[in-house]
N, C-alpha and C positions, 0 to 999 in steps of 0.2 A: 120687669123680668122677661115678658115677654119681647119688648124690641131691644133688648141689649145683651144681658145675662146667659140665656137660651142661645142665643147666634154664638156670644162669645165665650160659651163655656170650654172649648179643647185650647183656644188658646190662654184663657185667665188660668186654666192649669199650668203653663210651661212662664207665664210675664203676667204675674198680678198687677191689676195699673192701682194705684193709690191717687185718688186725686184732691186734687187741693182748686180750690173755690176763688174764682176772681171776681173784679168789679164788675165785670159785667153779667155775671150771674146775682148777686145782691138785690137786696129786694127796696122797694120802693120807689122814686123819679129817677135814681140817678142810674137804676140796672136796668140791663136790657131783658137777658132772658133768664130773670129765678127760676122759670117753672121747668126749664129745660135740663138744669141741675139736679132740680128735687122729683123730677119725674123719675130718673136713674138711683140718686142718691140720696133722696129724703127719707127718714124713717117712720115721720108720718106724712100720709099722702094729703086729710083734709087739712092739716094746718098748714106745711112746707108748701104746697100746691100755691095757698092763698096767701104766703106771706104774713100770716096772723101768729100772735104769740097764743099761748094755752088757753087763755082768757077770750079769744077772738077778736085780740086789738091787732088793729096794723102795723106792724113793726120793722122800719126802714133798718133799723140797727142790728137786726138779727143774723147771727153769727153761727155758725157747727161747732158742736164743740169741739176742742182741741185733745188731739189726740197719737199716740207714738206707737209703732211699730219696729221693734225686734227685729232688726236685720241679722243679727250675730247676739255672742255672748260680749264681742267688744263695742258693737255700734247700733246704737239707738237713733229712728229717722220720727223724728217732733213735725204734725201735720196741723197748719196752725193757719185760721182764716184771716186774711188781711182784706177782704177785699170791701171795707169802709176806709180805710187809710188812706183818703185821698183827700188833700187843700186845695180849695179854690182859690184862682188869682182872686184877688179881693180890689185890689188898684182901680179896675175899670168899673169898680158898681155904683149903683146909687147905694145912698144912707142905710135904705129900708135893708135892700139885698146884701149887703154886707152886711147889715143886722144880725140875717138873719142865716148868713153864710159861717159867721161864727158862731151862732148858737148852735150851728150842724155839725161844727167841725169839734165841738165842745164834747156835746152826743156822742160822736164817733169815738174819739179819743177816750171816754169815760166806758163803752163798751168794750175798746180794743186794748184798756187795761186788762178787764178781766184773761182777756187771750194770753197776755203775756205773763200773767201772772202764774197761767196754768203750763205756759212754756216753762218760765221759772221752775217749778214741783215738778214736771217729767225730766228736765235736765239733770236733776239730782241724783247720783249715784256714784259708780264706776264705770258703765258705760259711756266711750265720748258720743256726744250727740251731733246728727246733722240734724240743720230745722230744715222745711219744704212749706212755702209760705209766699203767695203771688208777689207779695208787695217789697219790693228788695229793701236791702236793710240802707243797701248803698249805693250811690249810681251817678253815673258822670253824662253830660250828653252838650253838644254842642249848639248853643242857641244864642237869637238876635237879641240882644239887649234891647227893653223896651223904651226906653228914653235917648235912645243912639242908633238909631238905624242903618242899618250896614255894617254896624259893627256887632261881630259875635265875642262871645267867649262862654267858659264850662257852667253847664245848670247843673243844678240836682232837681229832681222832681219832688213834687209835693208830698208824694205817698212815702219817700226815703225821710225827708224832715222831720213827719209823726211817726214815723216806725223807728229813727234813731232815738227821738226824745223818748218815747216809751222802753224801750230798749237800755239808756241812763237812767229812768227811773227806778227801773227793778232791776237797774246793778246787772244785768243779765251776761255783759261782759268779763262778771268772775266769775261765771259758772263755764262746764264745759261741752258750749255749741262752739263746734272746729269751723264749722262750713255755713252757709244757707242756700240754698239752691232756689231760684227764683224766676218769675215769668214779667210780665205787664211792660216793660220796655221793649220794644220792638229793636231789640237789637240782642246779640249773644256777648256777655262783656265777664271781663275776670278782673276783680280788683281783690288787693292784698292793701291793709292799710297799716300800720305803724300804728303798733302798740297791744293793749289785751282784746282784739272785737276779732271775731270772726272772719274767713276768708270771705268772699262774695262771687257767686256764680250765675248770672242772668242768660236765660236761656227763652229768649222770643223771638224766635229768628223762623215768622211765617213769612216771610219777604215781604213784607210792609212795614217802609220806609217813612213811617211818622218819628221817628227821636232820630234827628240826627248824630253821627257819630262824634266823638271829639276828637279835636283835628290833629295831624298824625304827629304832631312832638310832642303828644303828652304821654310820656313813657312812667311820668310821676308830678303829682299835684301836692301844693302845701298853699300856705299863706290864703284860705279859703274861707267864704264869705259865714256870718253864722248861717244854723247852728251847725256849722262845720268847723271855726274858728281854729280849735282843738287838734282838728283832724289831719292827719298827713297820710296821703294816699303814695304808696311805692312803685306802687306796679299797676298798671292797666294795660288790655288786652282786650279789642275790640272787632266787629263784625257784624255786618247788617248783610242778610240774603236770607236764602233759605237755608236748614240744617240742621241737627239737634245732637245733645249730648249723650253718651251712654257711658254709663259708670260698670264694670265690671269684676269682676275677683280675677286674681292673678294667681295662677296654680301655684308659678315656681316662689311669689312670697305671701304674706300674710297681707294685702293692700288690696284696695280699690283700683282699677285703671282707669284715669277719668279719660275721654277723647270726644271732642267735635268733631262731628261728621258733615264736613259740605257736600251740596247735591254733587258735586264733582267727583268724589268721591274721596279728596282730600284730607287726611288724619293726623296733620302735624301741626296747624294752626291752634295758637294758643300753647304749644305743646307745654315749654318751658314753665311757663305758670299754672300750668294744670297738674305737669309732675308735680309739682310741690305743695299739692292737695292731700298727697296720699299723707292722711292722719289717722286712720282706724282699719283695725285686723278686719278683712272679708269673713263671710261665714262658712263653716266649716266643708269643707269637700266631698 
């Protein structure tokens, strides 16, 4: 309260922030800073602080719970932790380490049901939903094939893999999440995929240039490897620098105005696939 709250009480009146929990706040080997989370947004300070569950066990797999916010009487924004949703290459370990790389990724997935489940129950209504959730649902990026060196072509990342298979499991594509709005790739990307899934909107664009982009004819992807097999991507729309998104209410209609903002001060990038975002009535004027 006192190093955040207090300072930024005139402005949380005019732009309440909502935030949503990454890998690198997660608790146990693989997060950097839990306690820099939970000092702000823990609700208890001795357990959140130390990463321990109720009991005072250690608890790598520990999760916020999942929770929605009322933007309108049309739009419902679902705030939902992803940040265990991450596979490790397994290719280069010994025996033991992949052992025990998939009993982690076991854990995680068995945890990060619960989340989705509870996304599941908030979607349900009349209100359409956007989810806000670090780990994207969907994501394309441009990497070296590890048995071909020199040679690239489109990845998906680990954290999209268990977040689409979770995502199949609880059917969550006949419910109605319009959007996902999402962080963890270093890069700002718009993908629209063919068929009942959600649009996908990643927004990491600190100017750090770890995920490369996919290279510029990929205006649409199909024929893709599992568990994408299924999948036909239409439209992507990409960007690595600095920038961020701002979604707006539009006085003269009932919509959101979505826009990228590059430091340049550029607002037309993406434009075309970001108009056609607009799926839910703004809140009222």
């Amino acid at each position: 309260k006192f190093y955040f709250f207090d300072p930024a009480k005139s402005l949380l009146k005019k732009a309440p922030w909502i935030m949503v929990r990454g890998n690198h706040e997660r608790c146990g080997e693989h997060g950097q800073t839990p306690h820099g989370f939970y000092l702000f947004f823990g609700l208890d300070d001795a357990r959140d602080l130390n990463c321990k569950d109720d009991k005072g066990v250690k608890d790598d797999n520990e999760l916020v719970a999942t929770y929605a916010v009322d933007l309108s009487k049309n739009l419902r924004l679902i705030v939902a932790d992803s940040s265990i949703s991450f596979a490790k290459n397994k290719r280069e370990l010994n025996d033991t380490d992949k052992a025990k790389a998939v009993a982690e990724e076991k854990d995680s997935k068995d945890a990060m049901s619960n989340i989705f489940q509870a996304i599941g129950t908030l979607a349900e209504g009349s209100r359409t939903a956007w989810l806000a959730t670090h780990g994207p649902l969907f994501g394309v990026e441009w990497k070296e094939k590890e048995k071909e060196k020199g040679t690239f072509d489109h990845a998906f990342p680990g954290s999209s893999n268990m977040m689409l298979a979770l995502w199949r499991e609880h059917k969550l594509d006949l419910l109605k999440v319009k959007l996902v709005l999402s962080g963890d790739r270093h890069m700002f990307q718009v993908l629209h995929v063919v068929g009942d899934y959600p649009k996908q909107v990643t927004v990491g664009t600190g100017g750090v240039n770890l995920d490369p982009l996919p290279d510029d004819e990929s205006s649409k992807l199909d024929n893709l490897p599992k568990p994408w097999s299924d999948i036909s991507i239409k439209k992507i729309c990409s960007y690595q620098g600095f920038g961020y998104l701002a979604a707006s209410a539009v006085k003269e209609a009932p919509l959101y105005n979505l826009v990228f903002k590059q430091v340049s001060g550029e607002t037309d990038f993406c434009k075309n696939e970001l108009d056609s975002l607009h799926n839910a009535k703004a809140p009222s004027q």
